[in-house]
C-alpha positions as CSV (number, residue, x, y, z in Angstrom):
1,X,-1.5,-24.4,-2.4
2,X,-2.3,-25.8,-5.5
3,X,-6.3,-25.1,-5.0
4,X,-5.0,-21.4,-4.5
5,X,-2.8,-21.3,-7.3
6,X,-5.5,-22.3,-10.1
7,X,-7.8,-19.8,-8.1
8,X,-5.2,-16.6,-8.1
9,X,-4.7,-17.8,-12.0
10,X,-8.2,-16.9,-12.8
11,X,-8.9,-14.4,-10.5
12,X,-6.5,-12.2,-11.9
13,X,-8.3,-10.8,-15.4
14,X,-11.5,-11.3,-12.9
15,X,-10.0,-8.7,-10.3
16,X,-8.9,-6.5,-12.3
17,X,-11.8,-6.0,-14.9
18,X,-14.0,-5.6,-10.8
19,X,-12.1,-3.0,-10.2
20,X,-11.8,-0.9,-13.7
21,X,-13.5,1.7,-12.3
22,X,-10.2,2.3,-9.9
23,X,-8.3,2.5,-13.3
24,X,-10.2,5.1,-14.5
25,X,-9.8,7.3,-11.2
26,X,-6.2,6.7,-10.8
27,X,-5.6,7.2,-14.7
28,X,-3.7,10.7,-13.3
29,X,-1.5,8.6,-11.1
30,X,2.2,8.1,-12.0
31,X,5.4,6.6,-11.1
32,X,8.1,7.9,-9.0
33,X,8.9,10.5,-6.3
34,X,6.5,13.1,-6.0
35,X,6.6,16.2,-4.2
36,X,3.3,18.6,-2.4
37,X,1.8,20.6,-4.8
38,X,1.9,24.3,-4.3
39,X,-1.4,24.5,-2.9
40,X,-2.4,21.9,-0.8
41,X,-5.8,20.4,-2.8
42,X,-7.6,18.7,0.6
43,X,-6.8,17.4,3.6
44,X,-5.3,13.6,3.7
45,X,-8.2,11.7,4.8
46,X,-8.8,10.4,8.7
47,X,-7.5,6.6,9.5
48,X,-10.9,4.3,9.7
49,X,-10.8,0.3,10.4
50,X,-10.4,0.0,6.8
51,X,-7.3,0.8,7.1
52,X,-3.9,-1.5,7.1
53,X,-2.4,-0.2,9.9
54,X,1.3,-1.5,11.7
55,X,1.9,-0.6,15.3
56,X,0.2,0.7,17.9
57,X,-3.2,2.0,17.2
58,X,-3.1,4.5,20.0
59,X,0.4,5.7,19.1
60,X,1.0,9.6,19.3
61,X,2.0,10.1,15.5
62,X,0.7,8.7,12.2
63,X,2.6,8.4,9.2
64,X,0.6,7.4,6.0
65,X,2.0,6.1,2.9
66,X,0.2,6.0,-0.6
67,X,1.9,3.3,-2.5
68,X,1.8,0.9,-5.3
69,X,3.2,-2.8,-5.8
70,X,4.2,-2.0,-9.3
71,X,6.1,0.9,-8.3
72,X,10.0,0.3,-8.3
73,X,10.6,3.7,-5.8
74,X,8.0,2.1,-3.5
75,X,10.2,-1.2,-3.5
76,X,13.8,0.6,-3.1
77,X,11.7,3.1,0.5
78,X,10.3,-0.6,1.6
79,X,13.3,-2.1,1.5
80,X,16.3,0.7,2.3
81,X,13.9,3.3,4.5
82,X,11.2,1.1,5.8
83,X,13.1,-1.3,8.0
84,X,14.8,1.8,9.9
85,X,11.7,3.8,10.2
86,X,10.2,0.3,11.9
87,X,13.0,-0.5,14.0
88,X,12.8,2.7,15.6
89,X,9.5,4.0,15.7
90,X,6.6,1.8,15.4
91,X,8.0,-1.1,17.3
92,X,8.9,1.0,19.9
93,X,4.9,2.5,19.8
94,X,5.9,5.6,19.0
95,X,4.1,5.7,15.2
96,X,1.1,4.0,13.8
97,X,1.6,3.2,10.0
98,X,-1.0,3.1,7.5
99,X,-0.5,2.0,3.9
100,X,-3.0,2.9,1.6
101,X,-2.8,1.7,-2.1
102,X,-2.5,4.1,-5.4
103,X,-1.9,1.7,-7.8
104,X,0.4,2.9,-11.0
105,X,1.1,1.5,-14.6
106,X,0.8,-1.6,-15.1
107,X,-2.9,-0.5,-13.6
108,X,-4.4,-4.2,-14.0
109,X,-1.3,-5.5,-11.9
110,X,-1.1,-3.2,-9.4
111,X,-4.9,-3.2,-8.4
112,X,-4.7,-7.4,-8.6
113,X,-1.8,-6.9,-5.9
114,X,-3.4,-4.2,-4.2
115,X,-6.7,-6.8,-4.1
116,X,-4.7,-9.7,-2.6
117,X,-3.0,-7.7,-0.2
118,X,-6.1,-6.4,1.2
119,X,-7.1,-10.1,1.4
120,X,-4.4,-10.7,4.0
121,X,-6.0,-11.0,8.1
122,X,-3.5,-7.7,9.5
123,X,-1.2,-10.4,10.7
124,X,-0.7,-11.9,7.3
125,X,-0.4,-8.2,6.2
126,X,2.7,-7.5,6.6
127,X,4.4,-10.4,4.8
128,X,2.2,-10.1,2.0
129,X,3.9,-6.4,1.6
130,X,6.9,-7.8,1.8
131,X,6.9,-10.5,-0.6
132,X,5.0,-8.1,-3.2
133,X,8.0,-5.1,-2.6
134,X,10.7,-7.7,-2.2
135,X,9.5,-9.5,-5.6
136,X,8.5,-6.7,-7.6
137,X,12.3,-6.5,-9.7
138,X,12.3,-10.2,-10.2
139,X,8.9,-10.4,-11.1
140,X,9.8,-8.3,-13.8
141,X,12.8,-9.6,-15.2
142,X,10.4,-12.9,-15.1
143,X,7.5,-11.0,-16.7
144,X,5.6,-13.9,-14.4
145,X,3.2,-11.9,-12.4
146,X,1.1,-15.3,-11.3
147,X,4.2,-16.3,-9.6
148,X,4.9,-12.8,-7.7
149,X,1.3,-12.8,-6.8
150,X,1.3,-16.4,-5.7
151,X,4.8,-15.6,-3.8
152,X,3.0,-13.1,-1.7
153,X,-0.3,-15.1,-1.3
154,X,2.2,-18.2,-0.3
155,X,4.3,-15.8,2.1
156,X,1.1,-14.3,4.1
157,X,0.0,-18.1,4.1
158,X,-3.7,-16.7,2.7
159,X,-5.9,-19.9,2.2
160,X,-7.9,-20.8,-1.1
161,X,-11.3,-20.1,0.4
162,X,-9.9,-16.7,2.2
163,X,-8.7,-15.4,-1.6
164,X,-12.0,-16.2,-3.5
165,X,-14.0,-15.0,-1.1
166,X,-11.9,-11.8,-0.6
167,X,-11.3,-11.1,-4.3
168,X,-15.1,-12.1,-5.4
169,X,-16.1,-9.4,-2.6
170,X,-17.4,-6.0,-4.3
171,X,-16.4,-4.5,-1.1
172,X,-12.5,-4.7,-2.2
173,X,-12.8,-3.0,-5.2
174,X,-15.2,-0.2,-4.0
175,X,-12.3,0.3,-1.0
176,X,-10.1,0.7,-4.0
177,X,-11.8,3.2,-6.0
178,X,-12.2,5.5,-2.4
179,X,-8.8,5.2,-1.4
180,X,-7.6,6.5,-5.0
181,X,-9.8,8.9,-4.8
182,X,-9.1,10.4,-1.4
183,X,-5.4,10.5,-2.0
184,X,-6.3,12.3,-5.7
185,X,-8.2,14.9,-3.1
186,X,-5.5,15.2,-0.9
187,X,-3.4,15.7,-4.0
188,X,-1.2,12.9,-4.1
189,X,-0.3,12.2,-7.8
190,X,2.7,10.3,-7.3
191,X,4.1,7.0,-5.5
192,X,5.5,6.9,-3.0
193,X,3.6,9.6,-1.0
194,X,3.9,10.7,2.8
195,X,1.6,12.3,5.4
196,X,2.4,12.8,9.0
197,X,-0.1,13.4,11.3
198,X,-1.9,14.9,7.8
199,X,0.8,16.6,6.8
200,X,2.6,16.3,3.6
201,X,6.5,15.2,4.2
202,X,9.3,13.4,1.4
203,X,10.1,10.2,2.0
204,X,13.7,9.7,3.5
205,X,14.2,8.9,6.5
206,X,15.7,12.3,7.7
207,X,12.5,14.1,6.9
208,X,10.6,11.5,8.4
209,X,12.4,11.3,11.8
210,X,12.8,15.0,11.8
211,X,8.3,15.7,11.5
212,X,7.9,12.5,13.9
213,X,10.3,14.0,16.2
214,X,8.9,17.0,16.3
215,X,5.8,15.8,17.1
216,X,6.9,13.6,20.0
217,X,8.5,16.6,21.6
218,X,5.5,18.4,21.2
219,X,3.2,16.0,22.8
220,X,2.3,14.5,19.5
């Protein structure tokens, strides 16, 4: 992985200066729970093949979750709510999971994760996620964000040619830049974030299980 390591080194300032623009539109973005606004601003927007999705695509309820690798609330739901809410629901087909990224403070780290991430095939997906969210409170104690990044680039087992041509692609950062935006038209301002079947729900895993019940019952 040597080849890959040098790349990720360089690619780092490179992948975050491509997507400064994504800076600029998530400069209202912050870290921490957040909660609906009073008035709903727009509608969450509709899963495409852009998408990271877990699951089954064809599964009666969708739960989407605005996130970002540098939050620390994101890391504690991945790792206390996420497993639970996987166990039960989307390995048993009942939910499709979508993460979308909203990247927060440090910007320039969060978008270079966010980039990688998206690098990942949707097999490798998920252990990039979980290297990134698993990583994140050692990675700071470290302050050695090459090695996080290269932990989670080494976990999904990404090759050198799949990472420059991913992260050299203007196509990542333009994906960026929409995501952020949709979710600041949806009004998301905060990290983590949840919708269900488009509608806004907190993050436990009571209020989860309660809307996806519900929906179940009701035929989705």
């Amino acid at each position: 992985m040597s080849r890959a390591a040098s790349f990720l080194a360089a690619a780092i300032l490179a992948a975050a200066a491509s997507s400064g623009a994504a800076a600029q539109t998530a400069a209202g973005a912050h870290e921490g729970h957040d909660h609906a606004p009073a008035e709903a601003v727009g509608s969450v927007p509709e899963v495409t093949a852009d998408d990271r999705i877990l699951g089954d695509p064809d599964a009666p309820v969708t739960v989407i979750e605005y996130a970002s690798f540098t939050c620390g609330h994101c890391a504690n739901w991945h790792e206390q709510v996420f497993p639970e809410l996987k166990a039960r629901f989307i390995d048993t087909g009942q939910v499709r999971f979508v993460h979308r990224d909203l990247p927060t403070q440090p910007q320039n780290l969060s978008q270079t994760a966010a980039l990688v991430a998206r690098c990942a095939t949707a097999d490798q997906f998920p252990a990039v996620v979980d290297a990134l969210m698993s990583g994140q409170e050692q990675m700071y104690d470290s302050r050695d964000p090459e090695a996080w990044l290269m932990g989670a680039v080494q976990a999904g087992e990404l090759g050198p040619d799949q990472l420059e041509t991913c992260l050299n692609d203007p196509g990542a950062g333009a994906y960026l830049v929409a995501t952020v935006q949709g979710a600041r038209d949806a009004g998301v301002t905060g990290t983590p974030s949840f919708f269900v079947n488009g509608e806004r729900t907190d993050g436990d895993l009571a209020s989860l299980e309660a809307a996806i019940t519900t929906l179940i019952d009701q035929g989705g």
